[in-house]
C-alpha positions in Angstrom: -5.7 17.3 -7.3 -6.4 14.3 -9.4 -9.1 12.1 -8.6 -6.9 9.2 -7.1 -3.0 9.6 -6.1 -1.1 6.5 -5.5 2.0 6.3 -3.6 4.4 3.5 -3.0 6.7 3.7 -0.3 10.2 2.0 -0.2 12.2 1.0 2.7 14.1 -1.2 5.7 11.8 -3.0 8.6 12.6 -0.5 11.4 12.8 2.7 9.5 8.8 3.2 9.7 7.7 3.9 6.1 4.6 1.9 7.2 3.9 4.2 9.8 4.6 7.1 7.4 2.5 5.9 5.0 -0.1 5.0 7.8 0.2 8.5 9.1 0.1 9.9 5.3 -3.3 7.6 5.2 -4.9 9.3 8.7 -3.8 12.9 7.8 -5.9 12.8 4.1 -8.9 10.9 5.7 -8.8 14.1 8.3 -9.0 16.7 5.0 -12.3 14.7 3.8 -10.5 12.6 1.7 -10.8 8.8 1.1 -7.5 6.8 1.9 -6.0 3.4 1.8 -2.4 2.9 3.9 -1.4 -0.7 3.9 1.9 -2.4 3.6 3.3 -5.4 1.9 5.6 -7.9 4.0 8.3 -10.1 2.7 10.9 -12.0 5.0 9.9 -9.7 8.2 12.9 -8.7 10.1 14.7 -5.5 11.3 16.5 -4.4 8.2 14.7 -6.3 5.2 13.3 -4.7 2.3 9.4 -3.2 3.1 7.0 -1.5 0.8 3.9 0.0 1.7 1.6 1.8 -0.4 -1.2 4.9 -0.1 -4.0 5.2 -2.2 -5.7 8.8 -1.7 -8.7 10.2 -3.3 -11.7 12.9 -3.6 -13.8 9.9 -4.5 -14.4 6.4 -2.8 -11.9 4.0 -3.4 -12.8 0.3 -5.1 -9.8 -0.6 -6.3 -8.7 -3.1 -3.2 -5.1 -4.6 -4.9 -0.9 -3.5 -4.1 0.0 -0.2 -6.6 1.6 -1.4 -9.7 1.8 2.2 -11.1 2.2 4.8 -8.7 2.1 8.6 -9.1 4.7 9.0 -6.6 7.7 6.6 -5.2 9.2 7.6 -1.3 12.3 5.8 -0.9 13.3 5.8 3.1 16.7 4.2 2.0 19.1 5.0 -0.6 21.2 1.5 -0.5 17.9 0.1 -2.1 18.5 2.6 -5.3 20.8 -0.3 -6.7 19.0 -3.5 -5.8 15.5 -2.7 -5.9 13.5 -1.7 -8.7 12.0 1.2 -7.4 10.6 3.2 -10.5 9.1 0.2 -11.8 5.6 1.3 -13.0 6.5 4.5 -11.7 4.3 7.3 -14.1 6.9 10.1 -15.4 4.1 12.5 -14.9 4.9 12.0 -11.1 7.8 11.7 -8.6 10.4 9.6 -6.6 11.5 11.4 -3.4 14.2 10.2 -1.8 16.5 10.1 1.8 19.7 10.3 0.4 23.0 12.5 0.8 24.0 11.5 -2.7 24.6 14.1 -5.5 22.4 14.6 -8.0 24.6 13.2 -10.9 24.6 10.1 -8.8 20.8 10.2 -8.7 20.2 10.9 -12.2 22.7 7.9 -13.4 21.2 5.3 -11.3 17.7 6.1 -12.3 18.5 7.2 -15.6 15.5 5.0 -16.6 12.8 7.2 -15.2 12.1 10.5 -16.3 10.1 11.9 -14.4 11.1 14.5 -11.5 13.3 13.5 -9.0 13.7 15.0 -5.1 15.8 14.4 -2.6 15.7 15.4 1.3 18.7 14.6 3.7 16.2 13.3 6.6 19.0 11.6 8.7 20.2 15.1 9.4 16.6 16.6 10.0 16.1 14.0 12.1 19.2 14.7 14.2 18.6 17.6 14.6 15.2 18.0 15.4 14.8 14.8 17.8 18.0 13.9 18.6 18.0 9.7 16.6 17.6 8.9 13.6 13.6 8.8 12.2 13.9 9.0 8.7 9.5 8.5 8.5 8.7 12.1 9.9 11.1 14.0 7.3 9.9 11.6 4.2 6.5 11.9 5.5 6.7 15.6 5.1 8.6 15.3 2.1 6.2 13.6 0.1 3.6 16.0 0.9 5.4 18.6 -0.1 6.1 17.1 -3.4 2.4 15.5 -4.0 0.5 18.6 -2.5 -2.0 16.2 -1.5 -2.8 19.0 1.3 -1.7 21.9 1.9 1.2 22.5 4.4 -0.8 24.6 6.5 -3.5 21.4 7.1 -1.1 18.6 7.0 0.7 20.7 10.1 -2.5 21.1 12.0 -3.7 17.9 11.5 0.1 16.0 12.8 -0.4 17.8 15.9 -3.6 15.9 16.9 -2.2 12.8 15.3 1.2 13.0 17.3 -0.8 13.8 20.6 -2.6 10.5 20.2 0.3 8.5 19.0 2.7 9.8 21.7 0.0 10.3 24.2 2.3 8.5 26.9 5.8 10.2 25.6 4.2 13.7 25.0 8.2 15.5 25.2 8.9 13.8 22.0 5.7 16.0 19.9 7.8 19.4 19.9 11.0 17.7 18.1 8.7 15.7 16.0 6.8 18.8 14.8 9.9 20.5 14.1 11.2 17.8 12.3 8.1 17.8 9.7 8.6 21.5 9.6 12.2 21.3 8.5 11.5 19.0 6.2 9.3 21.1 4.4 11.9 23.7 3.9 14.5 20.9 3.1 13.1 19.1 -0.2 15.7 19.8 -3.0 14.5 19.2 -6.5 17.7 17.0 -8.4 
């Protein structure tokens, strides 16, 4: 792993990349690492455009400022692919993983500007199917660390269970889908 990974995190108010990237931040701190998870508010509504941003590391962390030139972009919504910039800065030693149902020579077209290596994961229909609503978060949260190999699978997995059992501590039926969800989503990362 390289000494500092930076991720910037695309998506909609309501669709939780914040808490994805949040969870993203908790998980790494719990595999020794140092973390930042913060996010970055514009007009804040249900719906508006969000970014958040992870900075993860072997060593401590001192740069304190928003990610200008990530190693990795997660885009939580496609419809922001045309009106939002969202391999600006991105390095094309890295990645952009995105939640999208969109072929591939869609994908390559509208970011034909970066190239670096793109991934896409359908996480509306993991989410279906493994909880029932849509949570696009818990696939792209998977997603990207399958992609980034920040951790391995084995520890990210262990380490969501605890993290779930705290978050849903009052709504503990909702843990199994949401454990199955990250598990799908591992297996469901397609390389465009």
């Amino acid at each position: 792993m390289h000494d500092l990974i930076e991720i910037r995190w695309h998506g909609r108010g309501g669709q939780g990349a914040k808490t994805a990237s949040l969870l993203l931040a908790d998980a790494a701190f719990n595999t020794g690492k140092y973390i930042q998870g913060f996010p970055e508010y514009g007009p804040e509504r249900m719906g508006a455009p969000i970014t958040a941003y992870n900075r993860i590391s072997d060593a401590p962390i001192t740069i304190h400022s928003n990610i200008y030139e990530p190693d990795y972009v997660v885009v939580v919504d496609d419809t922001l692919l045309e009106s939002v910039n969202v391999t600006a800065g991105l390095k094309n030693t890295g990645a952009i993983i995105i939640n999208t149902t969109k072929d591939n020579d869609y994908l390559k077209k509208v970011l034909s500007s970066y190239s670096g290596d793109i991934y896409k994961i359908d996480a509306r229909k993991v989410s279906m199917e493994t909880l029932g609503k849509y949570f696009p978060n818990t696939p792209m949260l998977a997603a990207v660390v399958k992609v980034s190999k920040i951790m391995s699978e084995e520890e990210f997995l262990a380490d969501m269970v605890g993290s779930f059992k705290h978050k849903f501590a009052k709504k503990p039926e909702v843990i199994e889908g949401n454990m199955k969800a990250l598990e799908m989503a591992l297996k469901s990362v397609e390389k465009v």
